[in-house]
DOPA-776794 format. One line per field, with one value per atom (N, C-alpha, C, O): residue number from 0; atom name; z negated, x negated, y negated. Coordinates in pm, 1 decimal. Atoms other than C-alpha are relative to their C-alpha. Layout:
BEGIN
lopa	[NUM;...]
rolo	[CA;...]
zz	[Z;...]
xx	[X;...]
yy	[Y;...]
REM end
This chain:
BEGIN
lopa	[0;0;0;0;1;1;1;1;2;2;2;2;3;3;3;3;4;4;4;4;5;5;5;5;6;6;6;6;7;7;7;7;8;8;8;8;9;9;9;9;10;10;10;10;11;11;11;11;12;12;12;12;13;13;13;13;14;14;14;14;15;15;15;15;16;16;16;16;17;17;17;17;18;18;18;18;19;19;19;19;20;20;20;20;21;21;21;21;22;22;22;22;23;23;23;23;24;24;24;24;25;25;25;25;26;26;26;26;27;27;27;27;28;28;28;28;29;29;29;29;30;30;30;30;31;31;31;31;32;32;32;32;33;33;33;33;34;34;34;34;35;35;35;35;36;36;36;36;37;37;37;37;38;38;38;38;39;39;39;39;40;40;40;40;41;41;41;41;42;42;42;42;43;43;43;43;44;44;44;44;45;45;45;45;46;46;46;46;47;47;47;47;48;48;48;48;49;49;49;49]
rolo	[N;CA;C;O;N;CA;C;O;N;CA;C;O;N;CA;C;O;N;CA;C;O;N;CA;C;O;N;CA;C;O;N;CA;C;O;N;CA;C;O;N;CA;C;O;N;CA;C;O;N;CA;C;O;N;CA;C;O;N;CA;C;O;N;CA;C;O;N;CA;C;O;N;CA;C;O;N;CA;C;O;N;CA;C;O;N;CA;C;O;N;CA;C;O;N;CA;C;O;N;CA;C;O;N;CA;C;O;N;CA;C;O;N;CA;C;O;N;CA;C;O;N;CA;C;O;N;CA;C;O;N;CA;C;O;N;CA;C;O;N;CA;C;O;N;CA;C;O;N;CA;C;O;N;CA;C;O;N;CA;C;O;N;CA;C;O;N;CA;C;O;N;CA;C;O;N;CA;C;O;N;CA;C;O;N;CA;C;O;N;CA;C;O;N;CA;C;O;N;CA;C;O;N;CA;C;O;N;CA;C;O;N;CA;C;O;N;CA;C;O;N;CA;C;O]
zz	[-120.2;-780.6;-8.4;74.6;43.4;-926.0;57.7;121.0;-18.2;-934.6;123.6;177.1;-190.7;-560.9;70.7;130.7;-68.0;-440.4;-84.2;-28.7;76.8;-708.5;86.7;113.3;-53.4;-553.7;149.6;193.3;-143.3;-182.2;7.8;99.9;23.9;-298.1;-42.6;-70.6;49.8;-436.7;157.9;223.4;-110.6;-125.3;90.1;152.7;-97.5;83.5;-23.1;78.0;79.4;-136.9;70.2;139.1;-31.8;-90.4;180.2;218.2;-149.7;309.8;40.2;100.4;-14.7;333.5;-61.1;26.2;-6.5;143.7;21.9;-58.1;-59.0;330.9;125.4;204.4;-152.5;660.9;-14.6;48.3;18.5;495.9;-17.1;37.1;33.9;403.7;122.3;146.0;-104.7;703.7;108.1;180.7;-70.2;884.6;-8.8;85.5;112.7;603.2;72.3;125.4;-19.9;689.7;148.3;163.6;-139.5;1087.9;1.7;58.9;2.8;1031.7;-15.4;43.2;47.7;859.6;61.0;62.7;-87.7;1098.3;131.4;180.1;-67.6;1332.9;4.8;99.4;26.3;1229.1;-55.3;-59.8;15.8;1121.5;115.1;129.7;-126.9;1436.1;92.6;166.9;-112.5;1620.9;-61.3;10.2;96.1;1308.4;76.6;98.3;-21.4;1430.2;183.2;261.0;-187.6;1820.8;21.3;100.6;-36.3;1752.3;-82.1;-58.8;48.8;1529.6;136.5;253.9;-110.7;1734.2;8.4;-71.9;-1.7;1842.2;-111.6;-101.7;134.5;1504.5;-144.3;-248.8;76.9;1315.2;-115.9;-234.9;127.7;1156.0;-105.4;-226.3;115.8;1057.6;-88.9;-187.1;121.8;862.2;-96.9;-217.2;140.9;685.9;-93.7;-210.4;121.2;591.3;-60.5;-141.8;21.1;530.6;-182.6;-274.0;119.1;243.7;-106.7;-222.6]
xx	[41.2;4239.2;-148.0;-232.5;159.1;3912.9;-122.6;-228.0;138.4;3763.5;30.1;-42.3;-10.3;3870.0;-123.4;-218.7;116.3;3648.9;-77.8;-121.4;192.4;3339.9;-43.6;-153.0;38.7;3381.4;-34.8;-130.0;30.4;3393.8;-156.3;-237.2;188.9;3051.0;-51.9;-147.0;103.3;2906.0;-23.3;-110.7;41.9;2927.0;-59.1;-158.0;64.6;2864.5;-140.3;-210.2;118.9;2547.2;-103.6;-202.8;79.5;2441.2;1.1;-104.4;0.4;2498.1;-112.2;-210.9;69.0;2330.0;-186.9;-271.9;102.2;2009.4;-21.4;-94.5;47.1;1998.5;-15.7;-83.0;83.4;1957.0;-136.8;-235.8;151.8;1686.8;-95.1;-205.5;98.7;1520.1;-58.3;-168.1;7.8;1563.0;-91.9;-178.5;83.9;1400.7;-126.5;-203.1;73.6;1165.4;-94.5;-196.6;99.5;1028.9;-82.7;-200.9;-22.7;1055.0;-135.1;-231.9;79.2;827.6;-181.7;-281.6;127.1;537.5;-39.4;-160.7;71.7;544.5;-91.4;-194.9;37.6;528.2;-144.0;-222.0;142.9;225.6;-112.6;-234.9;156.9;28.9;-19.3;-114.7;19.2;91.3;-99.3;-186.9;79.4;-53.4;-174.9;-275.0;138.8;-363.4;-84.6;-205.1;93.9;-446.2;-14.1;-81.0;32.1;-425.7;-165.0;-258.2;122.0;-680.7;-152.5;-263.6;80.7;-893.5;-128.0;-91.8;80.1;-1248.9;49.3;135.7;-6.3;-1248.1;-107.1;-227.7;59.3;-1325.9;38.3;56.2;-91.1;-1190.1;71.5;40.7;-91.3;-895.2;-68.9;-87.0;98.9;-1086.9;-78.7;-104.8;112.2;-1330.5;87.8;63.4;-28.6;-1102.6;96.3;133.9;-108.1;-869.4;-88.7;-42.6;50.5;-1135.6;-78.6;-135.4;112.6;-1294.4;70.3;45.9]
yy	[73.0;102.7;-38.6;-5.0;32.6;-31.9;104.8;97.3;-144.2;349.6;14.5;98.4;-73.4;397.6;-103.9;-54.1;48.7;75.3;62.5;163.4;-10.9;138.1;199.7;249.4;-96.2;483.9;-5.0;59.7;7.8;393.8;-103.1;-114.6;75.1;169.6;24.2;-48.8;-144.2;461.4;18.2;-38.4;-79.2;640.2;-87.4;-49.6;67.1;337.0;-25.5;-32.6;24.9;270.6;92.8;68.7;-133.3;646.2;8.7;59.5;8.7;623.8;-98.6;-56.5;82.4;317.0;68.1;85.7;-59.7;470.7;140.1;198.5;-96.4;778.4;-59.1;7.1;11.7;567.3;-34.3;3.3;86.4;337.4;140.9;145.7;-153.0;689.9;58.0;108.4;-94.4;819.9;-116.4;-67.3;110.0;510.7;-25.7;-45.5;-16.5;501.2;62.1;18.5;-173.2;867.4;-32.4;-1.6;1.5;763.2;-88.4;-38.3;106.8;447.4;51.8;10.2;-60.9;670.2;96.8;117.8;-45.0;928.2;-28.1;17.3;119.7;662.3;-55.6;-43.9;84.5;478.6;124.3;111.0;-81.4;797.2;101.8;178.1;-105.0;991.4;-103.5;-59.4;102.3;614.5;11.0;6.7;-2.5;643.2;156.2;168.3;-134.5;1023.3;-16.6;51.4;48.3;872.8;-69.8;-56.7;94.0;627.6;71.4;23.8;-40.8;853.5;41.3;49.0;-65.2;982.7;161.5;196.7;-103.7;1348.4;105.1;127.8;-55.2;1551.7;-48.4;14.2;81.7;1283.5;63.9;70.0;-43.0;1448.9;128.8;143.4;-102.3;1757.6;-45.4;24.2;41.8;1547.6;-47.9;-57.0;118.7;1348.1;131.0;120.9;-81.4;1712.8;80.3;160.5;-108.1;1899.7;-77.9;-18.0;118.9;1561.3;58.4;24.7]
REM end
């Protein structure tokens, strides 16, 4: 009985950090897609090309 919860709070564990991950990822595309908005025009090329 023990190994059935510690197992169902494994998986819940692993569910739980694949949303935060997935939120995670969401957050940073997020804020660097708003960073290359506000950049000037030429901007990104300078900074991929440094």
């Amino acid at each position: 009985m023990a190994g059935l919860v510690h197992g169902l709070l494994q998986g819940v564990s692993i569910d739980a950090a694949a949303v935060w991950g997935q939120a995670a990822a969401g957050l940073v595309v997020a804020s660097s897609l708003s960073a290359l908005k506000d950049l000037p025009p030429g901007g990104l090329r300078r900074m991929v090309s440094r």
